[in-house]
FIKOLZA-1660 file (N, C-alpha, C; in steps of 0.1 Angstrom, whole numbers, plus 5000, padded with zeros to 4 digits):
% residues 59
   i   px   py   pz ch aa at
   1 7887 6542 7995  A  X  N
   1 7882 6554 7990  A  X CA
   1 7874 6562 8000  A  X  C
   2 7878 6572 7998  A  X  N
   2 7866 6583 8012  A  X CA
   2 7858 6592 8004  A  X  C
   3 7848 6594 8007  A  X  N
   3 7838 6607 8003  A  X CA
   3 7843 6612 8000  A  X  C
   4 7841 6620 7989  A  X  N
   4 7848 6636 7981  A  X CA
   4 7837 6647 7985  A  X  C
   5 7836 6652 7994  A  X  N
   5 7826 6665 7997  A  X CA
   5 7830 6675 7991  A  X  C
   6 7834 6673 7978  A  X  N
   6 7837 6683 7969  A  X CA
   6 7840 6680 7957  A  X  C
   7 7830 6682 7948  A  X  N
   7 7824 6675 7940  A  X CA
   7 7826 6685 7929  A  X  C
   8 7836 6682 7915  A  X  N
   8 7839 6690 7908  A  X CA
   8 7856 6693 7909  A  X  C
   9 7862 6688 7923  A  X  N
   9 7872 6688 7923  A  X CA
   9 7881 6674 7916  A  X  C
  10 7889 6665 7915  A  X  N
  10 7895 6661 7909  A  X CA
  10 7894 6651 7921  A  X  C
  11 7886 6641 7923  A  X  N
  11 7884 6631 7931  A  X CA
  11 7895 6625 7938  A  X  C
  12 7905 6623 7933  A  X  N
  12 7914 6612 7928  A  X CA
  12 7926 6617 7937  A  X  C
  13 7922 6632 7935  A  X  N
  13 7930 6643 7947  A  X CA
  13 7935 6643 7963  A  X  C
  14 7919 6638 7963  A  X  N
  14 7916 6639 7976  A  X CA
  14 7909 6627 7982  A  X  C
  15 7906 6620 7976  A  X  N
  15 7904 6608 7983  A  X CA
  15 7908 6598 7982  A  X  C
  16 7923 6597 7977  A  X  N
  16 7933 6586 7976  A  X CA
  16 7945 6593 7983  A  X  C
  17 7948 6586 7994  A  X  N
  17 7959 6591 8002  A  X CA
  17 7975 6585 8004  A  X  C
  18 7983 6588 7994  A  X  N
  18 8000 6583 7993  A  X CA
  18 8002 6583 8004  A  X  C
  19 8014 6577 8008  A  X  N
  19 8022 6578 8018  A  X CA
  19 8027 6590 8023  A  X  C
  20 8033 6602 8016  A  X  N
  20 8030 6614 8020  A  X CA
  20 8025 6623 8021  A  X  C
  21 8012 6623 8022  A  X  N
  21 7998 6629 8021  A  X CA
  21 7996 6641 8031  A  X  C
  22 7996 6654 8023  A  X  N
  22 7998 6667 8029  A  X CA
  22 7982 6671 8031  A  X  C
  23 7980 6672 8044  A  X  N
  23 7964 6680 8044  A  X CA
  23 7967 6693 8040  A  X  C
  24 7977 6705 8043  A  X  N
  24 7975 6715 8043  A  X CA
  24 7974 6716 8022  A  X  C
  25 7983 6706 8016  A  X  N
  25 7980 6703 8002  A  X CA
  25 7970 6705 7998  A  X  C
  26 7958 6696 8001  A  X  N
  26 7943 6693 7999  A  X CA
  26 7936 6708 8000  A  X  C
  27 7937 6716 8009  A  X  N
  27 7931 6725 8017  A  X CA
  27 7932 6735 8007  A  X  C
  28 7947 6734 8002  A  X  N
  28 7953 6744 7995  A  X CA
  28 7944 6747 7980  A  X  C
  29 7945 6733 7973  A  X  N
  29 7936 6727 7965  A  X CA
  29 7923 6734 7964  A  X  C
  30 7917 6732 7972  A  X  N
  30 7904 6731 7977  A  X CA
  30 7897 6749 7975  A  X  C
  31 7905 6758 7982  A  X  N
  31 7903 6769 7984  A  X CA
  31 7908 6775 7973  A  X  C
  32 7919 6773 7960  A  X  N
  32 7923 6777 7947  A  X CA
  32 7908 6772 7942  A  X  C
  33 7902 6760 7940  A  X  N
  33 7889 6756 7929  A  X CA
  33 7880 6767 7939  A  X  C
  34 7877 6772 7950  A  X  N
  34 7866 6782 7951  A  X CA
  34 7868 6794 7948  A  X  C
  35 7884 6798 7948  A  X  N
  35 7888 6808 7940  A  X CA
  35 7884 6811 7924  A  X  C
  36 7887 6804 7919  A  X  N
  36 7883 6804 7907  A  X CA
  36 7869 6802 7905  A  X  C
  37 7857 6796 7912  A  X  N
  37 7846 6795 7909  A  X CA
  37 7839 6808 7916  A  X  C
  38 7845 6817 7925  A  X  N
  38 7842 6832 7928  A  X CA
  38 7844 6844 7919  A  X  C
  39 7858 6840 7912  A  X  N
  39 7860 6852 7901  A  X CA
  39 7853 6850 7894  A  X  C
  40 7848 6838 7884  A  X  N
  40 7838 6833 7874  A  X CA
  40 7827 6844 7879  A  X  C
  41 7822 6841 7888  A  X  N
  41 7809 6842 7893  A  X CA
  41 7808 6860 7890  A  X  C
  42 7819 6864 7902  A  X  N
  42 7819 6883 7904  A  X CA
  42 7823 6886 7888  A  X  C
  43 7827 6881 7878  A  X  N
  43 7832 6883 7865  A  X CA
  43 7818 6886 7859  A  X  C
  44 7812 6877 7857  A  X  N
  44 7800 6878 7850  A  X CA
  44 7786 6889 7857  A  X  C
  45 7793 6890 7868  A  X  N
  45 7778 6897 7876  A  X CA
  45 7787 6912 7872  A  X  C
  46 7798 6916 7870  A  X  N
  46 7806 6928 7865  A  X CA
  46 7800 6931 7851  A  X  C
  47 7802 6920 7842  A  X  N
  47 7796 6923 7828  A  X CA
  47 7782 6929 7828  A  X  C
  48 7773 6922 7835  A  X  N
  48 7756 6924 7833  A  X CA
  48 7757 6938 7840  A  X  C
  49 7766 6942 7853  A  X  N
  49 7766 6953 7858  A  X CA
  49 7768 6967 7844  A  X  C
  50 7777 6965 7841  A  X  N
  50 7786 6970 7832  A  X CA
  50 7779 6975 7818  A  X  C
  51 7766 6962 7814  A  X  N
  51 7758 6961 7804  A  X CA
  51 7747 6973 7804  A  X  C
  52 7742 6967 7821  A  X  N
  52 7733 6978 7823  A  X CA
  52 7734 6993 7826  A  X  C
  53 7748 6999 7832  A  X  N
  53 7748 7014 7828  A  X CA
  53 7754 7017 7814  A  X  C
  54 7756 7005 7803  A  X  N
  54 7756 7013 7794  A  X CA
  54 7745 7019 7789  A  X  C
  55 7737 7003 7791  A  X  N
  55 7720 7011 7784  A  X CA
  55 7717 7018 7793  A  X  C
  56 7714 7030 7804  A  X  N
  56 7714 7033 7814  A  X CA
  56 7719 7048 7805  A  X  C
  57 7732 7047 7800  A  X  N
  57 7737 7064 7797  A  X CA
  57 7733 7064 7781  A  X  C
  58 7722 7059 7773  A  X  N
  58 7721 7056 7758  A  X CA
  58 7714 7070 7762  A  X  C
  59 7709 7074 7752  A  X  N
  59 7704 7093 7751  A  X CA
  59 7690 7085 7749  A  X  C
% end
């Protein structure tokens, strides 16, 4: 077993290596879970944006 320096990913992924063990696979992996943990992130900072000029144009 090797260190998982990425923690939240699916361990099992990446620190157990088959016989045909693709790095650019892993990498691929890797940068889809920060994708997804970026939209999350700009998603909700869109809402609170979005929240505040509504109250912003209330009369």
């Amino acid at each position: 077993m090797i260190h998982n320096p990425y923690p939240g990913i699916n361990s099992n992924i990446i620190t157990q290596k088959p016989k045909d063990y693709n790095n650019k696979d892993a990498i691929l992996r890797i940068l889809n879970y920060l994708d997804t943990k970026v939209r999350r992130l700009l998603h909700s900072i869109n809402k609170v944006f979005m929240h505040k000029i509504t109250l912003a144009n209330l009369p």
